[in-house]
C-alpha positions as CSV (number, residue, x, y, z in Angstrom):
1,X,105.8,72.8,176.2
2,X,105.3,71.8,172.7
3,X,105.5,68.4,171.7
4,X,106.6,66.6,168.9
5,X,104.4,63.8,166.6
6,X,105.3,61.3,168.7
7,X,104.9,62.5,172.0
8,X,101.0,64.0,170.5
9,X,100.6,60.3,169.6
10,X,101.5,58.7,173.0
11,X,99.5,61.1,174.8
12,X,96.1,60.7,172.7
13,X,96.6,57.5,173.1
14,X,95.9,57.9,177.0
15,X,93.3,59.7,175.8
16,X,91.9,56.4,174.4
17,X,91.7,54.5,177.8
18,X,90.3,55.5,181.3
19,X,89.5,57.6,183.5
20,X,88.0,58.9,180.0
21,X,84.5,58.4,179.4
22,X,83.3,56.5,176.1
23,X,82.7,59.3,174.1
24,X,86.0,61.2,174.5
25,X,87.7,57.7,174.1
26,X,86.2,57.6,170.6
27,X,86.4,60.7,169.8
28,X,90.2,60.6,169.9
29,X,90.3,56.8,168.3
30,X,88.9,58.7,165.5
31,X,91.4,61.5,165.3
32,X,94.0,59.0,165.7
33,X,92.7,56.9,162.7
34,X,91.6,59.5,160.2
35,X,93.0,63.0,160.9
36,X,95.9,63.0,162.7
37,X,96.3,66.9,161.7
38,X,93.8,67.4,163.8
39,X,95.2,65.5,166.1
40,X,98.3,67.2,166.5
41,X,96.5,70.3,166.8
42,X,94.1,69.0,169.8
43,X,97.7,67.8,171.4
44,X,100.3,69.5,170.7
45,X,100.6,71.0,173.8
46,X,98.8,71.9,177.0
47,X,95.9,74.9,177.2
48,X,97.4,77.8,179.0
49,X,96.2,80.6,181.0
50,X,96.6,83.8,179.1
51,X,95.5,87.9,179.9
52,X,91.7,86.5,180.1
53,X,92.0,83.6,181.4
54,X,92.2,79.8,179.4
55,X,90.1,80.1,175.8
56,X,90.6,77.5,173.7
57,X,88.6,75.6,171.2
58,X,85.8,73.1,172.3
59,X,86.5,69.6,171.3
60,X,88.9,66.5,173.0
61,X,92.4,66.6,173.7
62,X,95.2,68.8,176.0
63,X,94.6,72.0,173.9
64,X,91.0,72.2,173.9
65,X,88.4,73.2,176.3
66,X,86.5,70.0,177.5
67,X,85.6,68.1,181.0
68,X,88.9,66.9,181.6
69,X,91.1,70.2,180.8
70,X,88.2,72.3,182.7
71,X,88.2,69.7,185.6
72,X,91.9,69.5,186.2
73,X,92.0,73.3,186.3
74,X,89.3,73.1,188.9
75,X,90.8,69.6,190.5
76,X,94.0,72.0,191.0
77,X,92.3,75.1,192.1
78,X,90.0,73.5,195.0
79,X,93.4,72.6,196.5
80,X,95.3,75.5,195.9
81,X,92.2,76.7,198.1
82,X,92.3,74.5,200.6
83,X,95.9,74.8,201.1
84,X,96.1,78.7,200.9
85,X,92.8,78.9,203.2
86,X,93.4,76.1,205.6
87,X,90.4,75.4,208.4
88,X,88.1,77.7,206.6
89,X,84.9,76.5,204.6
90,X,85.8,77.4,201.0
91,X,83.0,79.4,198.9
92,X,82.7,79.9,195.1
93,X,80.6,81.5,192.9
94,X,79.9,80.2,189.4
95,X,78.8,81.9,186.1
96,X,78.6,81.2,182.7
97,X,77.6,83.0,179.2
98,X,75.8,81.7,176.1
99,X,78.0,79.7,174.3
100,X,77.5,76.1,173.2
101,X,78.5,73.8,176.6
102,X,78.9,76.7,179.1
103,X,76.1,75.3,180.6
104,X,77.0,72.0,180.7
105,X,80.9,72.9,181.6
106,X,79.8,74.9,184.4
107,X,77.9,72.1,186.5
108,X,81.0,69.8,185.8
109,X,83.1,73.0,187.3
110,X,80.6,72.9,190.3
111,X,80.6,69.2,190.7
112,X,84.3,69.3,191.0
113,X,84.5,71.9,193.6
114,X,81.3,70.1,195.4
115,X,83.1,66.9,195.2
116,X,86.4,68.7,197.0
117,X,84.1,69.8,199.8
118,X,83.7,73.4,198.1
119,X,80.8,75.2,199.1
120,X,79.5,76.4,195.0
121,X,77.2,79.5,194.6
122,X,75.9,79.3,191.1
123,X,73.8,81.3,188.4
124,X,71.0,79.5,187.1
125,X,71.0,80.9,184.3
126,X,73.3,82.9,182.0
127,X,74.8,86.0,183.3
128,X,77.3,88.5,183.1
129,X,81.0,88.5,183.5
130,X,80.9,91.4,185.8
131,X,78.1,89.8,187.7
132,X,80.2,87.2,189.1
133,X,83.2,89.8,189.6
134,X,80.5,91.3,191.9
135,X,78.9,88.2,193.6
136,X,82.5,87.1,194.8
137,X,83.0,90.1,196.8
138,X,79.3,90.0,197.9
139,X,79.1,86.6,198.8
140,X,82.6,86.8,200.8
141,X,83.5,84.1,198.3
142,X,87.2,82.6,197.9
143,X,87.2,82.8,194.1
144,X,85.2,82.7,191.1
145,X,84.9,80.3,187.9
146,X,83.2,82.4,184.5
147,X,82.7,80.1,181.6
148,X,82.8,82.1,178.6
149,X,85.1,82.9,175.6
150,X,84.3,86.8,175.8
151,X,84.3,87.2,172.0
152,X,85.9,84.7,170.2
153,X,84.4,82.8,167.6
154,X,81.4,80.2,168.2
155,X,84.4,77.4,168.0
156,X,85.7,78.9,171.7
157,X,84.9,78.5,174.7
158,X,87.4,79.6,178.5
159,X,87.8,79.5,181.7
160,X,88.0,82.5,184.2
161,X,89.7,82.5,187.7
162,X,88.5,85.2,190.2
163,X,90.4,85.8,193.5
164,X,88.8,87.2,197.0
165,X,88.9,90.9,195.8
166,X,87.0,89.8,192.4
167,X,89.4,90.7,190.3
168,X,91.3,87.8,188.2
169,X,94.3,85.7,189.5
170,X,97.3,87.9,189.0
171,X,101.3,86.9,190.4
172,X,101.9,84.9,192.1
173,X,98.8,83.0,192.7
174,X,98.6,82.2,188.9
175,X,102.3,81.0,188.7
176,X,101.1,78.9,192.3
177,X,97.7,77.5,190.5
178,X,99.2,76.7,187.2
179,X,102.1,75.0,189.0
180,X,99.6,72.6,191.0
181,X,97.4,72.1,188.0
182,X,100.3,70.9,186.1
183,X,101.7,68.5,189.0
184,X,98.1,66.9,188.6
185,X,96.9,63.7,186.4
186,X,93.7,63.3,184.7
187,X,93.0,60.6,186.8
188,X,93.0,63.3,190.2
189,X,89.9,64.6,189.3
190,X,87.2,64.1,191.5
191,X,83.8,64.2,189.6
192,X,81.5,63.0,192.4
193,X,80.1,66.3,193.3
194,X,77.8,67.0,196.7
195,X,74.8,68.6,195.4
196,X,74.0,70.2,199.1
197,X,77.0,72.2,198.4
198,X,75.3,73.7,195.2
199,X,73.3,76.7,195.9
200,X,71.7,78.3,193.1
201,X,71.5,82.1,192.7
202,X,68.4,84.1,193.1
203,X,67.0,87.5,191.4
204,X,67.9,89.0,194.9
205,X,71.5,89.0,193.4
206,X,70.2,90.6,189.8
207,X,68.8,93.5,192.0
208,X,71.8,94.3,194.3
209,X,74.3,94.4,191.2
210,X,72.1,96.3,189.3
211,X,70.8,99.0,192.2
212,X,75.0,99.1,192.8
213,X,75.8,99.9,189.4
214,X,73.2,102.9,189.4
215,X,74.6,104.2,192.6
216,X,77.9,104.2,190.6
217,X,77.3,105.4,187.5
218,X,74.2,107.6,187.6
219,X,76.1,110.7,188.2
220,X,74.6,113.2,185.5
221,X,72.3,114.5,187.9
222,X,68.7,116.6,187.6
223,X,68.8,115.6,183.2
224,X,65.8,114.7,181.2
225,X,66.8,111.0,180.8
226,X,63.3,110.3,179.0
227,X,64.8,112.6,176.4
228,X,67.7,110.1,175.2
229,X,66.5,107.8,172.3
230,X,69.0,104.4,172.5
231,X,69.5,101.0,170.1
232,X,70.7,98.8,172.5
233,X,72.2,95.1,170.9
234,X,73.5,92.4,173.4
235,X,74.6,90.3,170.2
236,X,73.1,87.2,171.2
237,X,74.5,87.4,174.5
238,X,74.6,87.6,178.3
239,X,73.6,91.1,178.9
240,X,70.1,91.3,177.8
241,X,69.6,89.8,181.2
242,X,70.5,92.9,182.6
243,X,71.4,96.2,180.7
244,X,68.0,96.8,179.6
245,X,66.7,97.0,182.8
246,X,69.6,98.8,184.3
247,X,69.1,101.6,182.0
248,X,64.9,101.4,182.2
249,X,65.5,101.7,186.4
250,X,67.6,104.5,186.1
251,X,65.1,106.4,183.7
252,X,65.9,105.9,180.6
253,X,62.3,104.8,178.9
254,X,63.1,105.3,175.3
255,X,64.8,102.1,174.7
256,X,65.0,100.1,171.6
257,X,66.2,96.7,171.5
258,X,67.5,94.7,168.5
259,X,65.0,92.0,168.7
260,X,67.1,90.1,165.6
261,X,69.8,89.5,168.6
262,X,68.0,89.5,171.4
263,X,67.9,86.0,172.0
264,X,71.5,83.8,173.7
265,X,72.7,82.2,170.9
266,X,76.3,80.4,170.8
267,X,76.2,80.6,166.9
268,X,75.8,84.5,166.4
269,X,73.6,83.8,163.6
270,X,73.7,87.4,162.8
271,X,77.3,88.5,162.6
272,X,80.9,87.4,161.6
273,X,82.1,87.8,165.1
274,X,80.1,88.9,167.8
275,X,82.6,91.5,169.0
276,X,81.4,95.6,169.7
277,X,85.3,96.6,168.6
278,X,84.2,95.9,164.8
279,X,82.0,98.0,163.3
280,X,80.5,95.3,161.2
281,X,79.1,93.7,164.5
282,X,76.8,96.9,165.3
283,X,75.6,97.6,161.6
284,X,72.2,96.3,162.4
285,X,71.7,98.3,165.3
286,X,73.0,101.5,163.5
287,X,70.0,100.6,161.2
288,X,67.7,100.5,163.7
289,X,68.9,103.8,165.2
290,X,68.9,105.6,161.8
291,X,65.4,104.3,161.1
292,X,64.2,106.0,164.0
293,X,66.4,108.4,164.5
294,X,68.3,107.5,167.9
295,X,70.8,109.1,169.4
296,X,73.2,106.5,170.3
297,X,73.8,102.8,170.0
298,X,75.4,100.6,172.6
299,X,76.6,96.8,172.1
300,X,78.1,94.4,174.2
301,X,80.0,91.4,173.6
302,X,78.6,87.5,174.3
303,X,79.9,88.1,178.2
304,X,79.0,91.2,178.5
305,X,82.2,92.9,179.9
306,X,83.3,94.9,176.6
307,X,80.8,97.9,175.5
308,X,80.9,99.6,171.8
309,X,79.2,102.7,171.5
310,X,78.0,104.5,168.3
311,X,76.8,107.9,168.3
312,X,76.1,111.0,166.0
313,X,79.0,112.9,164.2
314,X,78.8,116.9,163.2
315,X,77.2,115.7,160.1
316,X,74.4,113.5,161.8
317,X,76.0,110.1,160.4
318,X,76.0,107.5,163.3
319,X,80.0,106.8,164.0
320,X,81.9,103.9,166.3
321,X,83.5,105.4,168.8
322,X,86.6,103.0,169.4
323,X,88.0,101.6,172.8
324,X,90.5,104.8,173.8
325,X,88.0,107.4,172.6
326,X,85.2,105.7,174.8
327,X,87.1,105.5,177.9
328,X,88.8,109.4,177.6
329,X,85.4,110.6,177.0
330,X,84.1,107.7,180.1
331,X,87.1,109.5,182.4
332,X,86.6,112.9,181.9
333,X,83.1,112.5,182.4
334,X,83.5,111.0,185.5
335,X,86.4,113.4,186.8
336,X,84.3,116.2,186.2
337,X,80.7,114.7,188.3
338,X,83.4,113.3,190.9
339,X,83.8,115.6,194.2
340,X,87.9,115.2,194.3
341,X,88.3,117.2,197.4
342,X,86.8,114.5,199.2
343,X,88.6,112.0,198.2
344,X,91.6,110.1,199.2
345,X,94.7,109.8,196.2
346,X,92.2,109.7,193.7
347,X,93.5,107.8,190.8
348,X,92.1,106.9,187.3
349,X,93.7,103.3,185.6
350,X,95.0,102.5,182.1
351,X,97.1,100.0,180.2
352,X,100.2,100.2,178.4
353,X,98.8,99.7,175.0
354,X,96.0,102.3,175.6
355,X,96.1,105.8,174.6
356,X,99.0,108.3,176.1
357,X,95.8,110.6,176.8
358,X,94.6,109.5,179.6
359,X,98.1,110.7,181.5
360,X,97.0,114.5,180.3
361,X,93.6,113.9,181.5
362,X,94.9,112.7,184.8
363,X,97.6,115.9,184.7
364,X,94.6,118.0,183.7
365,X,92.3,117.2,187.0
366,X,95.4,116.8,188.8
367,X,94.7,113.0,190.3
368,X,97.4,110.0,189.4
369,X,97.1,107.8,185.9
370,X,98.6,104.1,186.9
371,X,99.0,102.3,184.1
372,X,99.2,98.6,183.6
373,X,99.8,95.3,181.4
374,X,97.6,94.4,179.5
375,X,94.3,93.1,180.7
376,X,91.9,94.2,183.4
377,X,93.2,92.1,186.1
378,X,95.9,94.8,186.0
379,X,93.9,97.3,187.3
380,X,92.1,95.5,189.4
381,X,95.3,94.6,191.3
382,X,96.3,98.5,191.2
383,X,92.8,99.0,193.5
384,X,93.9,95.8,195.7
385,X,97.5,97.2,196.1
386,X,96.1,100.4,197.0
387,X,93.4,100.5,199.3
388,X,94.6,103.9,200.9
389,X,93.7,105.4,197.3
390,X,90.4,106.3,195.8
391,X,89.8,104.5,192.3
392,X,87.3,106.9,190.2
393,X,87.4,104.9,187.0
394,X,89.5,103.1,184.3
395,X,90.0,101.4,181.1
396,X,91.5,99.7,178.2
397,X,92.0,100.5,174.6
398,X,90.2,96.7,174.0
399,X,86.7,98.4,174.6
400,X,86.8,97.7,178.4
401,X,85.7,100.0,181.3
402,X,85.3,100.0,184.8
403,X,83.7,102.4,186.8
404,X,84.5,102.7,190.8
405,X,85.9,99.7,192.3
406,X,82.3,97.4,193.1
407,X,83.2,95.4,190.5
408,X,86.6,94.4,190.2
409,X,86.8,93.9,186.3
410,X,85.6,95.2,182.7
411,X,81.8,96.5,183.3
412,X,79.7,96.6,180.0
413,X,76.4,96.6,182.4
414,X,77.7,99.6,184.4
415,X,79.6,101.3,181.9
416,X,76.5,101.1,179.1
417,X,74.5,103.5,181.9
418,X,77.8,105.8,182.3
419,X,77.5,106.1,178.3
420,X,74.0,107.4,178.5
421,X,74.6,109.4,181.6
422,X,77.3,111.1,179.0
423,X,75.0,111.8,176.3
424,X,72.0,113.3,178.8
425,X,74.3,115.7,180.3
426,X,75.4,116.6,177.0
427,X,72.3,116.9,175.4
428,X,71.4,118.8,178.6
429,X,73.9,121.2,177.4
430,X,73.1,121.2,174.0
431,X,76.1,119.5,172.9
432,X,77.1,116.0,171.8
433,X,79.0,113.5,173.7
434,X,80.9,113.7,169.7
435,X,81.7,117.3,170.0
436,X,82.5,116.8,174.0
437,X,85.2,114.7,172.7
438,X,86.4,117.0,169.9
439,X,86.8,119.8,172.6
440,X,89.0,117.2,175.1
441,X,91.1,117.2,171.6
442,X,91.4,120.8,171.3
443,X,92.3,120.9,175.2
444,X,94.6,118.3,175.3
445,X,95.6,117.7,171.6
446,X,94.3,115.0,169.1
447,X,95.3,111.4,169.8
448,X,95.1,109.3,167.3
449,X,95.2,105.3,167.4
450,X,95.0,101.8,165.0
451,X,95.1,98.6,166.4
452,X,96.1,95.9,163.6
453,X,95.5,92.2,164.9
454,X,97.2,89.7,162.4
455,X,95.9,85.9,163.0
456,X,97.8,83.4,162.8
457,X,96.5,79.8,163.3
458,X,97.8,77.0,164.6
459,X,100.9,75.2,165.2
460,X,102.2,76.7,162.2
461,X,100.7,80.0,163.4
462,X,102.1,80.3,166.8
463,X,106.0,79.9,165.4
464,X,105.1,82.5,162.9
465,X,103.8,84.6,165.8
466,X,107.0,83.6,168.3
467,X,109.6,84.5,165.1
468,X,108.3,87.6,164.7
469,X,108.8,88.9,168.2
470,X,112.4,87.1,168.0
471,X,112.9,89.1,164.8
472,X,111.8,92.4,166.4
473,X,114.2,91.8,169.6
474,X,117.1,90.4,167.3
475,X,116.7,92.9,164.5
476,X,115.1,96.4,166.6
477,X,114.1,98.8,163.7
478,X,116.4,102.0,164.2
479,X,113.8,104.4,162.2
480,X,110.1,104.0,161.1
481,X,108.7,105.8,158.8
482,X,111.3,108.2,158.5
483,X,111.3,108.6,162.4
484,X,113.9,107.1,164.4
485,X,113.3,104.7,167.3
486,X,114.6,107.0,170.4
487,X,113.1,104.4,173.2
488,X,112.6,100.8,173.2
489,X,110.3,99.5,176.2
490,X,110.8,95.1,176.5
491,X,108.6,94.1,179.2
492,X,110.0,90.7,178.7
493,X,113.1,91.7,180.3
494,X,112.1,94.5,181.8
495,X,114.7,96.6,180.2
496,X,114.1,100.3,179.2
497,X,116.3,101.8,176.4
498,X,117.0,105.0,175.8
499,X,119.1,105.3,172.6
500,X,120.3,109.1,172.8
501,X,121.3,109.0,176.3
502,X,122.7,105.2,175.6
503,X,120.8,104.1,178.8
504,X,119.3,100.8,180.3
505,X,117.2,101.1,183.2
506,X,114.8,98.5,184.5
507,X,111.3,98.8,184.3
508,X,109.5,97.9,187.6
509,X,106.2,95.7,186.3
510,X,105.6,92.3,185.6
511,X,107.2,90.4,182.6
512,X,105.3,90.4,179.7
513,X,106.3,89.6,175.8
514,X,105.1,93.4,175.1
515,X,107.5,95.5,172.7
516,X,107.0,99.1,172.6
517,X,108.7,101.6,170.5
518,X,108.9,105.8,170.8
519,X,109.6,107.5,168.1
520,X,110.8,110.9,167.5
521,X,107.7,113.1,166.8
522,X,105.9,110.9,169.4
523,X,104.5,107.8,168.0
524,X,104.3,104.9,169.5
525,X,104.2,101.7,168.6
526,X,103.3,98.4,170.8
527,X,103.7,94.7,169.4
528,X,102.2,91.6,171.5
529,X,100.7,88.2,171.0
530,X,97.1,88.2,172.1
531,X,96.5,86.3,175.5
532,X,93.4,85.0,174.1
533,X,93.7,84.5,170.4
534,X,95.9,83.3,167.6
535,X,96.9,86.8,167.1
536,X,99.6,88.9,167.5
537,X,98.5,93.0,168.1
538,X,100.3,95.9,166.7
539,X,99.0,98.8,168.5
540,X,100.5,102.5,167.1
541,X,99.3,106.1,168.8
542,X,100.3,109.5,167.4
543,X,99.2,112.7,168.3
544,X,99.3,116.7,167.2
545,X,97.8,119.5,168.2
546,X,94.0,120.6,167.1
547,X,93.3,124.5,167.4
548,X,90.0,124.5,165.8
549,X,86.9,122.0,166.0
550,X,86.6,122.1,162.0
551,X,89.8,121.0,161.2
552,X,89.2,117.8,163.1
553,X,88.4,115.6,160.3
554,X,91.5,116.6,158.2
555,X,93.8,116.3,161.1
556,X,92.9,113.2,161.8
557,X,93.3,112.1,158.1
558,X,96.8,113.1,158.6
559,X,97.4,111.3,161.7
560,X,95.8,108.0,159.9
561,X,97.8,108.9,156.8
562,X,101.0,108.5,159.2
563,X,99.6,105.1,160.8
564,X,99.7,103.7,157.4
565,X,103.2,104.9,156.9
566,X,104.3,103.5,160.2
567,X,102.2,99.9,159.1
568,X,103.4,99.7,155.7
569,X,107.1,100.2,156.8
570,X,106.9,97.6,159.3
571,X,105.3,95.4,156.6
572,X,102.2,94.6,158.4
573,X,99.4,94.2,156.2
């Protein structure tokens, strides 16, 4: 609920007195006194859980991330634990990243759950998202907590919830949690942790992940994996704890690192955003790589659960592969290695803003494409809801894969390996994982895709954001770019539309303020507010057919040409 001026000033004011500790107290005095903009931004409503979790900006106040938001979450969560387990001794396990106070927030975290009688397993140390998806199921753990903001800006931090399986909270435990926390005062939170319930995490745990994700991705077989030159860049993040020496174990020796952003750092001293989806973020590393002539780059975001790869085009110039090209190339790759007959259902996951393609590639090898909301969580709860099906691998346009079902979410540490086990097998075959990808064109035909994220900051921001997806519903465009809109999809009712049959039908998934439209020739066309930024997405996909590997270029100038048709016609700049 948003709040107006005088409700923000009544509940700073609370803010001003106990249970808050001195320095919050003053801290908000201040904002009171001399910036009440500020104010009404720190305020003006209640952090909320969104596709990754709670991410906010780090500072006082309901709608930032600080020891009293963070604690209520957790106050809240240790007794939707006890009450959902009753008579069992509760176990969590704990990680953080490398941002500025996820240290810090992550032994309040643990307090909290000590304090609640909550037996806490936690990382010493920094580690991976997908670590703690993994140490949850290994430990036989209740849930998880993962402090980290993925890759926000340095400003951000967030708050992830893991559930038995490992995979985050999906309905209707989240509905159940956030109902709790909300029912809950600041004054509830028990601080007073029991340090015997705090066990801290050994190497023992480094090694079982790490030999688990080379059981799961080393699949290229007898391939010279000396042969493979790689940049590797965690950008100042959590992975350099373990993708180097993923990749080292499973034989790849000819591994450069980016020492420039090597080291954890919550500032990112060396880019504008430390995210692998923007090629800006990998240019040092494609330095490195074309200094000494690599074959391949991979970069990981500050959590380490997104994965950018680079690698060489026809012409030898070192090209970003983006999120849907990634995981077709991922999928096909591992449909190929994967022995099919022997498994049960196989199935391969997606997400209804990622790329139509992966349906032909599941058509192609004939095993089932489910598809999903957005988020990984969604296909983590497809494995969960399906445990008489075999899940082979699966991804997300948003530079997110997950191979096999160990880990239960977006796997940079697993899915780095899977990269170079694709470019061994190719280069076993002299080939290119580049023209391996070209050929699934020709065989399938060329899929092309833009993602356009407008931000919007703010109080101001988030109206703009919630008129625009008013204005879309109110006022549907009947044509785009000369093509006219022959299916709307509203995942916030659930309704289906078919305009030439005049047809409603209801869509059987979870609501979600997703708006997608299908055009005639094909295109599609996806609008939603990001679940973790002040954003809202516009996501479009075309596609045509390619006949011949050197017209690949040109054809896909085309298909860009008619993105920016469909962009400038919706006015989105």
């Amino acid at each position: 609920m948003i709040m107006n001026k005088q409700e923000i000033l009544n509940v700073a004011q609370t803010w001003t007195q106990e249970p808050f500790d001195k320095e919050t107290r003053s801290q908000t005095q201040h904002l009171i006194d001399q910036d009440i903009a500020q104010l009404e931004e720190s305020f003006y409503k209640d952090l909320e859980f969104g596709t990754g979790g709670m991410r906010g900006i780090m500072g006082v106040g309901t709608n930032r991330i600080n020891k009293y938001t963070l604690g209520k979450n957790t106050q809240g969560l240790s007794q939707y634990l006890k009450k959902t387990f009753p008579g069992e001794q509760i176990k969590v396990a704990i990680a953080y990243d490398c941002r500025h106070n996820s240290k810090e927030l992550a032994q309040t975290v643990s307090q909290v759950f000590s304090a609640n009688g909550i037996q806490v397993y936690l990382f010493e140390e920094l580690r991976p998202t997908p670590l703690l998806s993994y140490t949850v199921k290994r430990k036989d753990c209740h849930a998880g907590i993962v402090l980290t903001a993925s890759h926000n800006p340095p400003e951000y931090n967030g708050y992830k919830v893991y559930w038995q399986d490992g995979g985050q909270l999906v309905p209707p435990q989240d509905k159940e949690l956030l109902e709790l926390i909300n029912s809950l005062e600041f004054k509830d939170i028990n601080f007073n942790g029991d340090d015997k319930l705090i066990e801290l995490l050994t190497p023992e745990d480094d090694n079982a992940f790490i030999e688990d994700s080379i059981k799961a991705a080393k699949v290229a077989g007898d391939v010279d994996r000396s042969r493979v030159k790689i940049v590797f860049t965690s950008l100042h993040g959590t992975s350099i704890t373990l993708i180097p020496e993923t990749l080292k174990r499973a034989g790849y020796t000819d591994l450069h690192v980016v020492k420039e952003q090597a080291i954890p750092n919550g500032d990112f001293p060396t880019v504008k955003s430390p995210n692998p989806e923007e090629p800006e973020a990998l240019q040092m590393a494609v330095e490195l790589a074309n200094k000494i002539n690599a074959d391949m780059v991979i970069g990981t975001d500050p959590d380490s659960d997104r994965l950018g790869v680079a690698v060489r085009d026809n012409d030898g110039n070192m090209v970003l592969l983006n999120g849907n090209q990634t995981m077709i190339t991922m999928t096909d790759f591992l449909l190929k290695k994967a022995d099919l007959s022997s498994l049960i259902n196989p199935f391969i996951g997606s997400t209804i803003v990622s790329t139509p393609m992966m349906h032909d590639l599941a058509m192609a090898y004939d095993v089932e494409c489910k598809e999903g909301l957005t988020g990984f969580k969604w296909i983590a709860k497809m494995i969960k809801d399906h445990p008489n099906q075999d899940f082979i691998g699966g991804g997300e346009e948003s530079f997110g894969y997950m191979v096999g079902d160990f880990v239960r979410d977006k796997d940079a540490v697993t899915a780095a390996l899977l990269a170079c086990e694709m470019y061994a097998q190719a280069k076993a075959n002299n080939s290119t994982v580049y023209k391996d990808l070209i050929k699934l064109y020709q065989q399938h035909g060329l899929y092309q895709e833009k993602l356009v994220a407008l931000v919007k900051k703010g109080i101001s921001g988030a109206a703009e954001i919630k008129q625009m997806m008013i204005d879309l519903r109110e006022q549907p465009p009947q044509t785009i770019a000369g093509q006219e809109v022959i299916i709307t999809e509203d995942y916030a009712s659930s309704i289906r539309y078919n305009k030439h049959l005049d047809k409603k039908e209801t869509m059987e998934v979870p609501k979600s303020n997703v708006l997608i439209f299908y055009l005639a020739d094909g295109t599609k066309i996806a609008a939603r507010p990001s679940g973790t930024e002040p954003k809202i997405k516009f996501y479009i996909s075309t596609k045509t057919g390619l006949s011949n590997p050197e017209d690949y270029k040109a054809t896909q100038q085309q298909l860009l040409n008619k993105i920016d048709a469909v962009l400038k016609d919706l006015d989105i700049q």
